[in-house]
C-alpha positions as semicolon CSV with decimal commas, in nm:
position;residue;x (nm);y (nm);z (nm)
1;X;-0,619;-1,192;-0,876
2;X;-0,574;-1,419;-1,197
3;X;-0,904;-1,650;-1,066
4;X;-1,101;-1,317;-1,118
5;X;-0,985;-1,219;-1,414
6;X;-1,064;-1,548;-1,578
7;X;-1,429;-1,500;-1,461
8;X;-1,449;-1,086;-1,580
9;X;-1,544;-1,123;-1,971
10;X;-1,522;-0,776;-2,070
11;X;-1,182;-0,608;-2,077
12;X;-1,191;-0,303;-1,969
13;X;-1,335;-0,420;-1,635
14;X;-1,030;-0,654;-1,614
15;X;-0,783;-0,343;-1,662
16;X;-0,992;-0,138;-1,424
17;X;-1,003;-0,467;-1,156
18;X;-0,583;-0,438;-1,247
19;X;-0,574;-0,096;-1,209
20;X;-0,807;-0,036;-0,870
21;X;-0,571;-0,353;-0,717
22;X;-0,243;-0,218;-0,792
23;X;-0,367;0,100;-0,650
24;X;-0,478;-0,095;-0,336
25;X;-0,150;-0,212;-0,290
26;X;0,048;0,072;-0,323
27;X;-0,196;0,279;-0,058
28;X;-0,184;-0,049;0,138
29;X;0,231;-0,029;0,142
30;X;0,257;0,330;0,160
31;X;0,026;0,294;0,479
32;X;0,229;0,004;0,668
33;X;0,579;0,179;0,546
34;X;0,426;0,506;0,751
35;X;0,302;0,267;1,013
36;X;0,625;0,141;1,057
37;X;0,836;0,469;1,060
38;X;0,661;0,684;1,331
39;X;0,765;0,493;1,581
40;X;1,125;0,482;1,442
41;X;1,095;0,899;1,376
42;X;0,976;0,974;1,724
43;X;1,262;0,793;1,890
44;X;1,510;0,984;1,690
45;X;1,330;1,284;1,780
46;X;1,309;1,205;2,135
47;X;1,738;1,063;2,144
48;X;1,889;1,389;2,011
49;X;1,634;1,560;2,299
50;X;1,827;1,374;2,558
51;X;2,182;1,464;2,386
């Protein structure tokens, strides 16, 4: 991310290049904490069925 903004020469394409990246990464972790969760949901869900 720093390489690119040493090449962007106006700055507010370097806060919007900040800003759309630090978006990206918060969808992207949002995503992979979901991702990671059903699975751990659904077993819940299907122990206390058993119970």
């Amino acid at each position: 991310m720093l390489v690119l903004l040493s090449t962007i020469n106006s700055v507010p394409l370097g806060i919007a290049h900040i800003a759309i990246f630090g978006a990206g990464s918060i969808a992207g972790m949002a995503a992979m904490s979901t991702l990671i969760g059903l699975p751990l949901a659904k077993t819940k869900t299907a122990l206390s069925a058993c119970r």
